[in-house]
gemmi code that builds the backbone of each chain (N, CA, C; Angstrom):
import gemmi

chains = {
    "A": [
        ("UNK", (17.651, -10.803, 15.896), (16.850, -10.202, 14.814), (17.728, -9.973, 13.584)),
        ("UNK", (17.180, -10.853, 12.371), (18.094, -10.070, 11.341), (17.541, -8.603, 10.754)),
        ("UNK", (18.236, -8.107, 10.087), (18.309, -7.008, 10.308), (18.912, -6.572, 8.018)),
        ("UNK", (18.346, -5.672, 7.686), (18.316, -4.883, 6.434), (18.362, -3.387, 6.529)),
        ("UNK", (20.209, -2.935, 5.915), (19.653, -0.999, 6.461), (20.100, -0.663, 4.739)),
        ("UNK", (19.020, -0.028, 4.283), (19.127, 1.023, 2.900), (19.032, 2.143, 3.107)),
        ("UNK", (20.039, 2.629, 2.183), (19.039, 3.917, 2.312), (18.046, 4.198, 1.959)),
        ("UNK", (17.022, 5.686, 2.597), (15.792, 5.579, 2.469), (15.499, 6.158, 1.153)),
        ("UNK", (14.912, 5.533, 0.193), (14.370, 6.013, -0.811), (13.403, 4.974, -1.680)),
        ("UNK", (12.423, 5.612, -2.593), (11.157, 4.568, -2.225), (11.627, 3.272, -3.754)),
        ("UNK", (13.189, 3.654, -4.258), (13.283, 2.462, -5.259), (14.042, 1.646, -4.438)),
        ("UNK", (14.244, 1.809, -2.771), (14.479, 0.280, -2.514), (13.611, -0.272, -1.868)),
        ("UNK", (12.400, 0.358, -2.058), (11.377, -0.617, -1.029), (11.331, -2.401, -1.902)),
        ("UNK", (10.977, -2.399, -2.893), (10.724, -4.086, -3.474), (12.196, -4.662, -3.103)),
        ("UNK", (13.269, -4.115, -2.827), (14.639, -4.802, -2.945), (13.998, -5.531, -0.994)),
        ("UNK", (14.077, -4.682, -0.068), (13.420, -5.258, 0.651), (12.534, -5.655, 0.742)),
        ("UNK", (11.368, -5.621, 0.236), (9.984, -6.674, 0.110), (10.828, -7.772, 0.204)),
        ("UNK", (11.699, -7.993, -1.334), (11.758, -9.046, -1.577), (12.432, -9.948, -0.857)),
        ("UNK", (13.449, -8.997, 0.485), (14.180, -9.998, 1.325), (13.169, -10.693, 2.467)),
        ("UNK", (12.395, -10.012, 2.715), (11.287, -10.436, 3.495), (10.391, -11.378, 3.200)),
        ("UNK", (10.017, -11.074, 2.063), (9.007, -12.363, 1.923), (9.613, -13.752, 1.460)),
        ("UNK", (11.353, -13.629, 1.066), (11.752, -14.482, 1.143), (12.114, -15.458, 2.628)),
        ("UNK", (12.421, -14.195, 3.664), (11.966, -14.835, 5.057), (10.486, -15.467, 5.306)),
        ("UNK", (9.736, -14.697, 5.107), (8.240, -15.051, 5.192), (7.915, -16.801, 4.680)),
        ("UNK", (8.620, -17.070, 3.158), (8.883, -18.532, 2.670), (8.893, -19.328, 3.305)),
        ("UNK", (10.205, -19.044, 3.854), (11.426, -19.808, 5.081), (9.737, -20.604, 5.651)),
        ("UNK", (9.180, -19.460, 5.938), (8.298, -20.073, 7.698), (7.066, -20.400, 7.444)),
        ("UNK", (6.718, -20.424, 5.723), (5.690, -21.350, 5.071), (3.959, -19.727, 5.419)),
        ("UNK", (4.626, -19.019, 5.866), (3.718, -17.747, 5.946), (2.368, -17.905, 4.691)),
        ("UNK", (1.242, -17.938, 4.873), (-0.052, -18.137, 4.346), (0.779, -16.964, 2.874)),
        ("UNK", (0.152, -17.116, 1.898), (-0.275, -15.815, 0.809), (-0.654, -14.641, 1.068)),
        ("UNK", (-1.749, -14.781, 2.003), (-2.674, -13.624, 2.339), (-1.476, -12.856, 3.331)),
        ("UNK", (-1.333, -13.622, 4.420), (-0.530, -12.802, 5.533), (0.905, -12.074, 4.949)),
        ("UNK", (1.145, -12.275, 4.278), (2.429, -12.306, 2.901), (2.221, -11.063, 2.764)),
        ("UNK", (1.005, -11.059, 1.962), (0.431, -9.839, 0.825), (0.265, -8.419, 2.097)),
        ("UNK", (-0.346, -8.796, 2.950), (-0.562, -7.863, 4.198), (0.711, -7.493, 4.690)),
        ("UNK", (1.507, -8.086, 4.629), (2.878, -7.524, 5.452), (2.881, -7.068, 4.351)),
        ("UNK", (3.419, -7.364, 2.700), (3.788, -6.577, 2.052), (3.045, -4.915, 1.696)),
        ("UNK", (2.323, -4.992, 2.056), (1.572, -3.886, 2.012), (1.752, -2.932, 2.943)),
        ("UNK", (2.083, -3.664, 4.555), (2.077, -2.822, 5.873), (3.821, -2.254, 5.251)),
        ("UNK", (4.796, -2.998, 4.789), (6.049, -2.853, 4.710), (5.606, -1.156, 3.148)),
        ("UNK", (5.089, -1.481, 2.512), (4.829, -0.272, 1.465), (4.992, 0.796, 2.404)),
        ("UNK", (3.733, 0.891, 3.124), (2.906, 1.814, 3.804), (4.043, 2.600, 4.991)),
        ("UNK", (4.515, 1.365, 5.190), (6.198, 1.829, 6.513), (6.858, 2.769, 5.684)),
        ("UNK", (7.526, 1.555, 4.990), (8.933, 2.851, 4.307), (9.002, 3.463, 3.339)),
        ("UNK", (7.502, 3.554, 2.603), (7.403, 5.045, 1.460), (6.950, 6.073, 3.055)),
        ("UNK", (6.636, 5.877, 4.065), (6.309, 7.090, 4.717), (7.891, 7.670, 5.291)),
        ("UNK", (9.098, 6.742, 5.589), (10.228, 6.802, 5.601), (10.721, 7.489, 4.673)),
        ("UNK", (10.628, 7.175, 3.653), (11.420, 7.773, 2.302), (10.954, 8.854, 1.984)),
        ("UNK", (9.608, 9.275, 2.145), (8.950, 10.858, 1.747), (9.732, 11.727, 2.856)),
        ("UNK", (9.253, 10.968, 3.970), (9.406, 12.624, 4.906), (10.338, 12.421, 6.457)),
        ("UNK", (10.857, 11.128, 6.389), (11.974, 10.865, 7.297), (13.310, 12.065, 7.446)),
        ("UNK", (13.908, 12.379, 6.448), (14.888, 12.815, 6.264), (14.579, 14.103, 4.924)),
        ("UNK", (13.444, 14.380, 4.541), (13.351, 15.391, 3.711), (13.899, 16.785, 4.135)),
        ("UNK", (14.695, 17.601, 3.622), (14.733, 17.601, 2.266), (16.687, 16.620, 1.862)),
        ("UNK", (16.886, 16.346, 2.741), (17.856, 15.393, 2.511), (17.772, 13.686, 2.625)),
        ("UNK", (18.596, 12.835, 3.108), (18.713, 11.564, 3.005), (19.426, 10.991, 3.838)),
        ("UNK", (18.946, 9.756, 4.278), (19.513, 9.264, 4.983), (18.895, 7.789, 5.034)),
        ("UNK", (19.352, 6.448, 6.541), (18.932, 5.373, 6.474), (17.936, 4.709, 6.988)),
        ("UNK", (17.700, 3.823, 6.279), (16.342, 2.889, 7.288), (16.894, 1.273, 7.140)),
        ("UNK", (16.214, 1.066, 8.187), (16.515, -0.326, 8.455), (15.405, -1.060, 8.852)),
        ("UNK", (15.027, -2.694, 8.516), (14.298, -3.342, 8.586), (14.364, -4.341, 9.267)),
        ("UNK", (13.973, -4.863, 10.520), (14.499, -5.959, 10.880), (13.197, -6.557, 11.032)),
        ("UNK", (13.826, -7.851, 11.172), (13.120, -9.418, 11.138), (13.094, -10.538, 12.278)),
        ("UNK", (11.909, -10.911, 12.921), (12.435, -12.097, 14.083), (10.837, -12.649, 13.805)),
        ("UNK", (11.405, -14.077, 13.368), (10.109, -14.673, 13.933), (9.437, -14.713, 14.842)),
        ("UNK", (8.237, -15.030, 15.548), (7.938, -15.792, 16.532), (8.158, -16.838, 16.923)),
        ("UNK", (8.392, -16.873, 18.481), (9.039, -18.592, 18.493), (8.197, -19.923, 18.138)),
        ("UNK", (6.769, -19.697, 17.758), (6.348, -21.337, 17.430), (5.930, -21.188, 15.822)),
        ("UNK", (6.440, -19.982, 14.858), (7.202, -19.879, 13.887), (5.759, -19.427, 12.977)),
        ("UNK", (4.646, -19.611, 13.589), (3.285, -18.765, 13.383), (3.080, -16.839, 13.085)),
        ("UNK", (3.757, -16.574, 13.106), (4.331, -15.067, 12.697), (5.231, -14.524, 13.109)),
        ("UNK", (5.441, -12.995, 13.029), (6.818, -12.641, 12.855), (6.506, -11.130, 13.876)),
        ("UNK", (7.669, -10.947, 14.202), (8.333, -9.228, 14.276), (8.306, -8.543, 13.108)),
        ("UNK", (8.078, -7.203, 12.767), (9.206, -6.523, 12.125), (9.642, -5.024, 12.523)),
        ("UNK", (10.842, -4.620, 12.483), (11.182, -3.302, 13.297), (11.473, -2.375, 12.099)),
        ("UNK", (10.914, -1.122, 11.968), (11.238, -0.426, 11.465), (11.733, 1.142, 11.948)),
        ("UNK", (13.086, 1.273, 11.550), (14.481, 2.459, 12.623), (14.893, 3.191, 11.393)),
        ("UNK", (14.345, 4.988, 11.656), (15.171, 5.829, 10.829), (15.476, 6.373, 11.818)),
        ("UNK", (16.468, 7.411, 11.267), (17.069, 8.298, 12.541), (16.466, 10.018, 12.090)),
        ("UNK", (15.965, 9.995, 11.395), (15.240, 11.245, 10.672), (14.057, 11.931, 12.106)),
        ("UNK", (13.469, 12.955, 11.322), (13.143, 13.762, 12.666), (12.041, 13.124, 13.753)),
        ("UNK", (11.635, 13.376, 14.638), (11.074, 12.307, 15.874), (9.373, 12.426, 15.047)),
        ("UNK", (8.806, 10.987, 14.684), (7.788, 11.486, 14.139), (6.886, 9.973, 14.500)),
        ("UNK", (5.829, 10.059, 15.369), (5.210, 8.959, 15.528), (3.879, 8.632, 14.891)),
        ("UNK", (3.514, 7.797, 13.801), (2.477, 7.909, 12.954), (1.067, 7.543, 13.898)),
        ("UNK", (1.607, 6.770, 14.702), (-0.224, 6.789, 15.680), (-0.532, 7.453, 16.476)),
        ("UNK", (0.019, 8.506, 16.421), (-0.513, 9.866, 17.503), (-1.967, 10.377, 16.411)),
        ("UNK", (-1.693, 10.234, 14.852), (-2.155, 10.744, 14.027), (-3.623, 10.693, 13.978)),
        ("UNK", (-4.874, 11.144, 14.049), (-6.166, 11.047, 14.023), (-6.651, 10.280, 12.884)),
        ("UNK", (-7.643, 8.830, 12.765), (-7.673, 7.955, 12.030), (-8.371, 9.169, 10.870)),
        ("UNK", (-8.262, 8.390, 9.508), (-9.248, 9.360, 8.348), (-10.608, 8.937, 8.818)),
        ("UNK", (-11.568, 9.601, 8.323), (-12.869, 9.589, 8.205), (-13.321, 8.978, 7.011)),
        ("UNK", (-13.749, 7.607, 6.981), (-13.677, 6.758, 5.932), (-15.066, 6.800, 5.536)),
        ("UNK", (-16.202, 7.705, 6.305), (-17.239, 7.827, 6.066), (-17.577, 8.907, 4.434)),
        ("UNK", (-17.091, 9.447, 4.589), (-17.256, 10.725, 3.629), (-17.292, 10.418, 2.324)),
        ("UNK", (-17.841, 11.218, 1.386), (-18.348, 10.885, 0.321), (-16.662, 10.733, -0.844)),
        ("UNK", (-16.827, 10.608, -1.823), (-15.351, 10.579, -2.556), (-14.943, 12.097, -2.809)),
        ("UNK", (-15.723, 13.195, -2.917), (-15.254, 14.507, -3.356), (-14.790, 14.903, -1.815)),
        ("UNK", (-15.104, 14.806, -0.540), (-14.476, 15.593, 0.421), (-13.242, 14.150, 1.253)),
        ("UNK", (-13.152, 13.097, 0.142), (-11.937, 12.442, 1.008), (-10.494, 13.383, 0.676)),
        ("UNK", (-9.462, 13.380, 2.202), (-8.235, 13.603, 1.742), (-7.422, 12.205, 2.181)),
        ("UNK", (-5.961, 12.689, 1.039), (-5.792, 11.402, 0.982), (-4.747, 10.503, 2.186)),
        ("UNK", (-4.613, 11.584, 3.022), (-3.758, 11.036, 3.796), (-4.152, 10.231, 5.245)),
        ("UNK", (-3.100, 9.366, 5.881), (-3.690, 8.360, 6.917), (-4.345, 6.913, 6.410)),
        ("UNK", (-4.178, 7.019, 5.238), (-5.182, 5.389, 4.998), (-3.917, 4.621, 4.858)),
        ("UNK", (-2.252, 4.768, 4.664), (-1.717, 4.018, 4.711), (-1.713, 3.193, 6.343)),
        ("UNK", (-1.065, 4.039, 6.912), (-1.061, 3.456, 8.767), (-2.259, 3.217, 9.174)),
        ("UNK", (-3.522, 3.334, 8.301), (-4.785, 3.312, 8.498), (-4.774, 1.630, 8.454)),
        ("UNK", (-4.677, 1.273, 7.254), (-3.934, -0.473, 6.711), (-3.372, -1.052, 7.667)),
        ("UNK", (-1.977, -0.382, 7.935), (-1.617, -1.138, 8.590), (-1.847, -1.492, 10.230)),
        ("UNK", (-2.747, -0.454, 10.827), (-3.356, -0.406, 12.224), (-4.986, -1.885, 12.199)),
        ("UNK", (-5.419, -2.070, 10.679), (-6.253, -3.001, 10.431), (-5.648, -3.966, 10.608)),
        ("UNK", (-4.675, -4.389, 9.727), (-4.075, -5.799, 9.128), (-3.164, -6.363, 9.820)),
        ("UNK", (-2.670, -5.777, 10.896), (-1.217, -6.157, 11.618), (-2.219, -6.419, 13.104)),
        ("UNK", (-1.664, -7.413, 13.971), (-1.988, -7.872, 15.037), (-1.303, -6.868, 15.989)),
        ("UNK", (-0.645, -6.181, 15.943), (0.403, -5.419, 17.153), (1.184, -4.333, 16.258)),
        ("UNK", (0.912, -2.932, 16.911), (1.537, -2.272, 16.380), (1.895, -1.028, 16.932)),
        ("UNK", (3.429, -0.603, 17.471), (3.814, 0.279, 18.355), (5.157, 1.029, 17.766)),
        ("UNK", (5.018, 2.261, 18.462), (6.293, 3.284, 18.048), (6.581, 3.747, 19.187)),
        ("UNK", (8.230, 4.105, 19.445), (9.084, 4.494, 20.516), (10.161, 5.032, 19.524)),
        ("UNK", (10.495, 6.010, 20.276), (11.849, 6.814, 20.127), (12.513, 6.546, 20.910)),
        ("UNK", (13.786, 6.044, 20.362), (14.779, 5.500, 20.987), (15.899, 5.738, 20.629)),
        ("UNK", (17.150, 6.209, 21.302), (17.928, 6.568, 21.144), (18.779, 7.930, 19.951)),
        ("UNK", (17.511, 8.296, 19.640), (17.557, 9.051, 18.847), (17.152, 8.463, 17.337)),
        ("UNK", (15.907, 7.528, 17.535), (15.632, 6.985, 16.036), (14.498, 6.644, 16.708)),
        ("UNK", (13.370, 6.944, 15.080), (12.077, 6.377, 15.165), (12.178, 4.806, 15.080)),
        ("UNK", (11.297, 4.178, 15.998), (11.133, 2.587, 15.796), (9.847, 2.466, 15.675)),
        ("UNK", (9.071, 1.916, 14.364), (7.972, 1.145, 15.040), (8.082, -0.320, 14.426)),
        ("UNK", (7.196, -1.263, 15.234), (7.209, -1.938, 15.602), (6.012, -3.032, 15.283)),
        ("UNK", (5.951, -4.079, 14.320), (4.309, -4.497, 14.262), (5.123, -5.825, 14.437)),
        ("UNK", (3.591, -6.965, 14.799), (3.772, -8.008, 15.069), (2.688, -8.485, 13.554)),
        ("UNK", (2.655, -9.681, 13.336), (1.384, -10.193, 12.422), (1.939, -12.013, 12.846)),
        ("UNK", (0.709, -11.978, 12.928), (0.261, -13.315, 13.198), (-0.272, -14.416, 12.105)),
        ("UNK", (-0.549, -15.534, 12.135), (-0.920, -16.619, 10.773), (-1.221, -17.693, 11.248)),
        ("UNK", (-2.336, -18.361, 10.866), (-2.219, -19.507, 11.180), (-2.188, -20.342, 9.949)),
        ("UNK", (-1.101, -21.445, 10.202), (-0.395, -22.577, 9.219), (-1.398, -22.731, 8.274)),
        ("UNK", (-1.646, -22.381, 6.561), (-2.663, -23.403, 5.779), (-2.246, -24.898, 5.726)),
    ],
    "B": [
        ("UNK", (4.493, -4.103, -12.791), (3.134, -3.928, -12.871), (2.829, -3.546, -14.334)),
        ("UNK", (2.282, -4.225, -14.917), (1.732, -4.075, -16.562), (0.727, -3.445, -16.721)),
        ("UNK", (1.027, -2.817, -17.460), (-1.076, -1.805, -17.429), (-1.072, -1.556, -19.218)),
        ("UNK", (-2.183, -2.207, -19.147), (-2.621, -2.654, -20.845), (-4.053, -2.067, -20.767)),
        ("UNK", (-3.977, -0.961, -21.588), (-5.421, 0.076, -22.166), (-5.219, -0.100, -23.210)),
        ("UNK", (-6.996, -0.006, -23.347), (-7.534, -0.759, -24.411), (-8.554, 0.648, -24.900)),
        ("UNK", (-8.868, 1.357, -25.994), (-9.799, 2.406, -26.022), (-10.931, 1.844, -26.879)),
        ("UNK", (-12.036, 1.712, -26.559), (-13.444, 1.549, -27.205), (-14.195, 2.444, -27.858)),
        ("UNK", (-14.052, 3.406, -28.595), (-15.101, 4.593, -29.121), (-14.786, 5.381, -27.436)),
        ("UNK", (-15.465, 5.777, -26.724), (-14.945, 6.671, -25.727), (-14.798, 5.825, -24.465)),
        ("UNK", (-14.625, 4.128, -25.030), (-14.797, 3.619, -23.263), (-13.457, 3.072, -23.265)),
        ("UNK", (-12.140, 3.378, -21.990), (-11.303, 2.662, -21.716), (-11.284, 2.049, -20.785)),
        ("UNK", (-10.930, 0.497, -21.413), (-10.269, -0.601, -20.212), (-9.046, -0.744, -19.748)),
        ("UNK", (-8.493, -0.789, -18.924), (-7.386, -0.539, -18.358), (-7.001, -1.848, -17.681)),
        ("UNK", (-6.346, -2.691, -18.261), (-5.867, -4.183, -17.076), (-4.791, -4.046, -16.063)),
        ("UNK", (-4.255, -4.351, -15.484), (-3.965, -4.115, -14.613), (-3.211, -5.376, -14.081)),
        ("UNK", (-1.638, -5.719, -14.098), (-1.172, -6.932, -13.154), (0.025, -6.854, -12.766)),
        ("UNK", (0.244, -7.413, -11.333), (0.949, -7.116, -10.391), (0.702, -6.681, -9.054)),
        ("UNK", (1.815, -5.786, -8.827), (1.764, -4.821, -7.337), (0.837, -2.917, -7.489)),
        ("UNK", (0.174, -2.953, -6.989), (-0.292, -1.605, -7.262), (0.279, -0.522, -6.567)),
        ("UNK", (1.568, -0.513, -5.868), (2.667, 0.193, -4.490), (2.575, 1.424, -5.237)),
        ("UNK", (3.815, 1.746, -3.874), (4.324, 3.385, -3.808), (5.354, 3.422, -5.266)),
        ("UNK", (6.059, 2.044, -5.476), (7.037, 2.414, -6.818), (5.877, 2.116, -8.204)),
        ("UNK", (4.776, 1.598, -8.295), (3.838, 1.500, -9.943), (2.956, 2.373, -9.335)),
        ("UNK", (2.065, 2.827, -8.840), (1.400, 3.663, -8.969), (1.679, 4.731, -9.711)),
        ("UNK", (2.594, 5.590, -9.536), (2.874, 6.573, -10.505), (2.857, 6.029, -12.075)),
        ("UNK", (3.496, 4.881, -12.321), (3.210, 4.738, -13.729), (1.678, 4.782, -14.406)),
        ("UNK", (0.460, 4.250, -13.182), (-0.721, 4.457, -13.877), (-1.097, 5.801, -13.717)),
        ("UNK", (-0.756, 6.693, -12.606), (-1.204, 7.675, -12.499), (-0.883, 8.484, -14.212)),
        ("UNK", (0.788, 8.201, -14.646), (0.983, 8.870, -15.942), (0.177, 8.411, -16.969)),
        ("UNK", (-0.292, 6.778, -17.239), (-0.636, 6.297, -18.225), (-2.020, 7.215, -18.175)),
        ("UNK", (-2.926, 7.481, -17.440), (-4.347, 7.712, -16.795), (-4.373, 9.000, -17.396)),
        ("UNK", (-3.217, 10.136, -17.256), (-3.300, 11.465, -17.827), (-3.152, 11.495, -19.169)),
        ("UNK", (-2.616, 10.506, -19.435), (-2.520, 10.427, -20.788), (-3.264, 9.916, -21.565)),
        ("UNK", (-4.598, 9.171, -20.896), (-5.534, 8.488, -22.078), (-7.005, 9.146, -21.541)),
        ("UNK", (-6.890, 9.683, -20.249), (-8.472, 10.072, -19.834), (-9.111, 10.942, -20.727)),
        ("UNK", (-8.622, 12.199, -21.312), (-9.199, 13.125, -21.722), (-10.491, 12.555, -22.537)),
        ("UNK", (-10.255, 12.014, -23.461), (-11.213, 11.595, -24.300), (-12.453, 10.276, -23.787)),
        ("UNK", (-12.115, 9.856, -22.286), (-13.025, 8.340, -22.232), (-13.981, 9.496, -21.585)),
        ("UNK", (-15.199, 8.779, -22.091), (-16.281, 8.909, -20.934), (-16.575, 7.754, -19.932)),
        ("UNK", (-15.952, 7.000, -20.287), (-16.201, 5.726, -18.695), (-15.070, 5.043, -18.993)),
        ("UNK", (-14.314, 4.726, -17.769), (-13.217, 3.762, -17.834), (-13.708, 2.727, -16.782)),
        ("UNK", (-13.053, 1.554, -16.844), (-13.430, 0.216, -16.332), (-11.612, -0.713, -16.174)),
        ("UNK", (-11.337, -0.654, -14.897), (-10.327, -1.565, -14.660), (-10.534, -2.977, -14.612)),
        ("UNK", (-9.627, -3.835, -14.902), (-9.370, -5.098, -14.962), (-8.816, -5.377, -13.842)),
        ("UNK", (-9.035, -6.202, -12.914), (-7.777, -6.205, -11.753), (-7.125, -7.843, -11.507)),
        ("UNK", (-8.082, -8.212, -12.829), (-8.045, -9.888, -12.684), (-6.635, -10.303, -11.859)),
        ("UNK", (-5.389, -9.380, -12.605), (-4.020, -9.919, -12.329), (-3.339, -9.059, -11.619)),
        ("UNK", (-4.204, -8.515, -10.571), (-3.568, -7.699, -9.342), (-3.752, -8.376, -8.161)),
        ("UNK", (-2.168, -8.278, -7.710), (-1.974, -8.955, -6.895), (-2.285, -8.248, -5.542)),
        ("UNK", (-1.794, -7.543, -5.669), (-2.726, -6.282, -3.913), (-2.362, -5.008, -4.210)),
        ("UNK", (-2.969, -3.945, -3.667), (-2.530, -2.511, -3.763), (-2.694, -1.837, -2.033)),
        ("UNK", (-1.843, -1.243, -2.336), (-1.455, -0.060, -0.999), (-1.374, 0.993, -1.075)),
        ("UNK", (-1.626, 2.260, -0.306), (-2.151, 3.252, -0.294), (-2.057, 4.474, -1.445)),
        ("UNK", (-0.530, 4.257, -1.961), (-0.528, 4.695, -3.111), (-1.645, 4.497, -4.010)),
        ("UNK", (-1.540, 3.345, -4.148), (-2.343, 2.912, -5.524), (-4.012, 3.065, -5.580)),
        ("UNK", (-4.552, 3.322, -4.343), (-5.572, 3.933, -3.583), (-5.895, 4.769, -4.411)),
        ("UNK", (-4.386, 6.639, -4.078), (-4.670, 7.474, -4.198), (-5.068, 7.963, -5.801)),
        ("UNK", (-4.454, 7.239, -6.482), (-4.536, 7.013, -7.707), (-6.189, 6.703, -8.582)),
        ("UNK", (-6.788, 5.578, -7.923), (-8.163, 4.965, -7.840), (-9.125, 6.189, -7.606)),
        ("UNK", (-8.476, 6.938, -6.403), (-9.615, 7.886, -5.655), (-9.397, 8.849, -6.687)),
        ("UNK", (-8.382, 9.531, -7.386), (-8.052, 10.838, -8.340), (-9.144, 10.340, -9.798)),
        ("UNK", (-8.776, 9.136, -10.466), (-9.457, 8.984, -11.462), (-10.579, 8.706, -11.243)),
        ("UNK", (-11.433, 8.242, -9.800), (-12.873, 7.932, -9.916), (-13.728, 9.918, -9.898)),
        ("UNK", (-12.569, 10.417, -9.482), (-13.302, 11.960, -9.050), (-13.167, 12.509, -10.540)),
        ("UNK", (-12.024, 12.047, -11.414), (-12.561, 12.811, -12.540), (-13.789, 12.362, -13.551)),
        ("UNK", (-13.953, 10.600, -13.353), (-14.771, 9.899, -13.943), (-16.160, 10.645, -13.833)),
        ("UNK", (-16.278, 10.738, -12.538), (-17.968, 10.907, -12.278), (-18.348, 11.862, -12.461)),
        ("UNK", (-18.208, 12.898, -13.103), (-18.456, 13.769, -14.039), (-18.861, 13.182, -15.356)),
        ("UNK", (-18.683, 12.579, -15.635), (-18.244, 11.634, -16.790), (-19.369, 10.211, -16.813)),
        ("UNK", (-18.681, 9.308, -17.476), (-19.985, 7.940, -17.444), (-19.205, 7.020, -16.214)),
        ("UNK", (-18.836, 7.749, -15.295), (-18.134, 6.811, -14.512), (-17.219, 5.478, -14.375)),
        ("UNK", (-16.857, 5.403, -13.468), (-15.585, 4.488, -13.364), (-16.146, 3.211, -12.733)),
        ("UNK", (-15.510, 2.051, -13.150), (-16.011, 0.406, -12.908), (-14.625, -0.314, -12.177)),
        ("UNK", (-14.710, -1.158, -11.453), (-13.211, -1.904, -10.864), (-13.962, -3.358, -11.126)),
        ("UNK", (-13.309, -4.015, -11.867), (-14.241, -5.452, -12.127), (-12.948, -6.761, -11.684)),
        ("UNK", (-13.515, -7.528, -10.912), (-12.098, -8.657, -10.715), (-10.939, -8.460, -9.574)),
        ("UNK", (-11.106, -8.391, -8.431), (-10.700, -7.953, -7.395), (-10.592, -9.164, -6.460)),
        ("UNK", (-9.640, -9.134, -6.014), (-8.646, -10.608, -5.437), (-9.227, -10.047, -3.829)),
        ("UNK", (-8.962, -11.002, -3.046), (-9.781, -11.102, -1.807), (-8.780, -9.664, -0.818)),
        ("UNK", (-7.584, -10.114, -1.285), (-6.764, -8.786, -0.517), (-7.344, -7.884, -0.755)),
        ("UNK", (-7.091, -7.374, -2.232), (-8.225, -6.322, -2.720), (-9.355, -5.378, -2.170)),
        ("UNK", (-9.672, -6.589, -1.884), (-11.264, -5.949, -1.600), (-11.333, -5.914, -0.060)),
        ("UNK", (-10.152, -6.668, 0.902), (-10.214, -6.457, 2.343), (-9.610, -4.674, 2.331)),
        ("UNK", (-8.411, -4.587, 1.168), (-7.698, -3.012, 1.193), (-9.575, -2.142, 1.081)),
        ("UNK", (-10.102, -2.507, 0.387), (-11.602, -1.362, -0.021), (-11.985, -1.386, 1.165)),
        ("UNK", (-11.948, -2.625, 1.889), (-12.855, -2.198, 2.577), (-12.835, -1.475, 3.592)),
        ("UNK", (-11.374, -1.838, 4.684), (-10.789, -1.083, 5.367), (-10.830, 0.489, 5.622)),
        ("UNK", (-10.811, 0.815, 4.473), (-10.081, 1.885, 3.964), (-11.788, 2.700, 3.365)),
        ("UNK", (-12.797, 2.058, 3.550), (-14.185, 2.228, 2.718), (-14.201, 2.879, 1.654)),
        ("UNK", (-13.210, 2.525, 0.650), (-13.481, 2.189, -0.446), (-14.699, 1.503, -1.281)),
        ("UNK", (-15.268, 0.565, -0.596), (-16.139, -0.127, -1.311), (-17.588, 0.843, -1.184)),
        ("UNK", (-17.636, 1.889, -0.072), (-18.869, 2.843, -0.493), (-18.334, 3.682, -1.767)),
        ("UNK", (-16.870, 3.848, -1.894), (-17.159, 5.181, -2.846), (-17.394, 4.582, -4.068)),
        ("UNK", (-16.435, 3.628, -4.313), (-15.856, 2.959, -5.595), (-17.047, 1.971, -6.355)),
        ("UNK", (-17.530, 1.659, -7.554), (-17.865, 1.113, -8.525), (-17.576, 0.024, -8.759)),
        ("UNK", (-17.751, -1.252, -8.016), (-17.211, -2.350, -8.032), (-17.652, -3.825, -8.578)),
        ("UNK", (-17.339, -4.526, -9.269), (-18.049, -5.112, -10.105), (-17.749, -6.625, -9.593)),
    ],
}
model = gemmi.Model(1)
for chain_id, residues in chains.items():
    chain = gemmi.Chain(chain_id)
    for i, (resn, *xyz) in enumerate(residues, 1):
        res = gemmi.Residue()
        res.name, res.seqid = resn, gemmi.SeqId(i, " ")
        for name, pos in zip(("N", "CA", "C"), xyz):
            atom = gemmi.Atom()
            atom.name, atom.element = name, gemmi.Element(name[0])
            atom.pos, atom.b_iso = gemmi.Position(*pos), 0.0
            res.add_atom(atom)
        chain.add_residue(res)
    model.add_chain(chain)
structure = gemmi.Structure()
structure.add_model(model)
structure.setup_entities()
């Protein structure tokens, strides 16, 4: 797995976008499936950078593995900030009118839609989660 | 992310191109405080948006709640990502979509 560690803060999220979707290139990854990871990757590590390590700082890391018939990918995302698993979290209520929405949960909300596989473990003393996304070749 | 407002007598258009993320959102959120007072209906451009994420959501959801008081808010030109993020997320019941 290759592998990207910044520190967490939300002006390096595009520095990694951009290493990723330059992987994503590599493997001829659709537009759409592109745009969706880039979005699931937003949704990951601004939730990293807010409240991973608040009120201090610390790292995150991004890693990368294709799939082996090169149709989608891994990606791992590892802070070591306090033990915090976003899908324990109760989905929003997307029913409700616009004055009683709050705004939180529609990010992991995204990415629990758009991603084919998506899991968190604490491990070794660091949050991991874990999505898969899938593509098929245009 | 470029955001080009345009003011009409009290109607602003707002274009919109690029990434709508966690790092530009705040820039429209500032541009938005700074030109709403006076619109009675604003209307986004999204021709040249490339996708938005939850940030840029929260942003959408703040100015449609002050709009509708108001002559309400329009989203016109919405790229297929776009409108899979509305829908997900059911956006497309609250939001004004053109």
């Amino acid at each position: 797995m290759k592998t990207m560690t910044v520190e967490a803060a939300i002006h390096n999220i595009p520095q990694v976008t951009e290493w990723v979707d330059a992987e994503l290139d590599i493997l001829h990854c659709p537009v759409k499936a592109r745009m969706q990871i880039d979005i699931a990757m937003d949704e990951i590590l601004s939730n990293i950078a807010y409240y991973a390590y608040a009120p201090g700082t610390g790292e995150m890391t991004v890693g990368f593995e294709a799939l082996p018939d090169g149709h989608g990918a891994w990606f791992e995302f590892t802070d070591r900030g306090r033990p915090y698993n976003p899908l324990e979290n109760a989905e929003p209520d997307i029913s409700l009118p616009a004055e009683d929405r709050s705004e939180g949960g529609l990010g992991i909300l995204l990415v629990r839609k758009t991603m084919d596989e998506v899991r968190y473990e604490y491990r070794d003393g660091a949050n991991v989660l874990t999505i898969r996304k899938n593509w098929i070749q245009g | 992310m470029t955001i080009t407002a345009n003011k009409n007598g009290t109607a602003l258009e707002v274009a919109l191109a690029g990434r709508l993320d966690t790092m530009t959102a705040p820039e429209l959120e500032k541009e938005l405080n700074e030109q709403l007072d006076g619109a009675e209906k604003l209307v986004f451009d999204f021709a040249s948006v490339e996708y938005i994420s939850s940030a840029g959501l929260r942003v959408l959801l703040s100015a449609h709640k002050k709009m509708s008081t108001k002559g309400g808010m329009t989203i016109k030109n919405i790229n297929e990502i776009v409108r899979e993020v509305f829908e997900v997320t059911g956006f497309t019941d609250i939001l004004n979509i053109e």
